[in-house]
Every structure is written in structure tokens, then in C-alpha cells.
N, C-alpha and C positions, 0 to 999 in steps of 0.2 A: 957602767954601760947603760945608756939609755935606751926602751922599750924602742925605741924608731932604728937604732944601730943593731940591734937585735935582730930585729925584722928584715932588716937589709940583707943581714948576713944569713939568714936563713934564704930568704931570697935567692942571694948568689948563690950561695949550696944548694937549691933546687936548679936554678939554671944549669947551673956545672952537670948536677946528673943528669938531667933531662939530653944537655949536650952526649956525654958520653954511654947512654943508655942511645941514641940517635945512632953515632960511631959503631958504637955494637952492634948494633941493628943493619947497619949498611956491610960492616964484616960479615956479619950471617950470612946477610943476602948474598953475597959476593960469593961466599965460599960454599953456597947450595947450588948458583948458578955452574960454576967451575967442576961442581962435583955430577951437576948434569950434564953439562957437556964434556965430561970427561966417559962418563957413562954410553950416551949417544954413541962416543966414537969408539967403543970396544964392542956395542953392538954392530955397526958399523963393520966394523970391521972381520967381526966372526960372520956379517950376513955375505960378504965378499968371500970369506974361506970356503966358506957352506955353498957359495954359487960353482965355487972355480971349483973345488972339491967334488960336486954334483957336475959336471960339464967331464972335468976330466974321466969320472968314471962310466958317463955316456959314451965319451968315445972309447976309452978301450971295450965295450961289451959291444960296440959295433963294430971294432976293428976284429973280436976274437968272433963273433959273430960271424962276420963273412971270409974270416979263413977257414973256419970249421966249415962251411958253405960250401967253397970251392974242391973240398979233399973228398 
């Protein structure tokens, strides 16, 4: 093997990593954005329980409110 075929093929084999270090790189990314929007919507969604949960227990202390009122 000559010094220039050498070098080539060290070459290629930086390329190739550099490729699949790039691939891995775009996985990560992908699966931290997924894991934030996955996040978002569990916040999301316990802020929706926490409203309707806080509403419903408005109205029943205004509904036991004005029956105790009226007796």
C-alpha cells in the first residue's frame, strides 16, 4: 500500500464518522425536541385539570353557600 491510498482511506474513515457523528447529532436533536413537546403537553394538560378542578370547586362552595343562606 502506498502512502497516498493510505491517506485516502483515512480520509474516507473521517468522512464516514464525521457523517454518522452528524446522524447522531440530528437523533439527539430530534428526540430532545419530542421529549419537550411531550413535556409541554402533560403540563398542558394538568394546567387544564387544575382550572376545571379550581372552577368546579367554585361552584359547588357557591351553590352550598346560597343554600345555607336561604334556611
Amino acid at each position: 500500500m502506498t502512502a497516498m491510498a493510505t491517506t485516502s482511506n483515512i480520509e474516507q474513515a473521517l468522512e464516514l464518522a464525521r457523517a454518522e457523528a452528524r446522524a447522531l447529532s440530528d437523533q439527539l436533536r430530534q428526540a430532545r425536541a419530542d421529549l419537550h413537546r411531550l413535556g409541554i403537553a402533560d403540563q398542558n394538560r394538568a394546567l387544564v385539570c387544575a382550572a376545571v378542578s379550581g372552577a368546579l370547586g367554585i361552584l359547588c362552595g357557591v351553590g352550598i353557600g346560597l343554600s345555607v343562606r336561604r334556611k
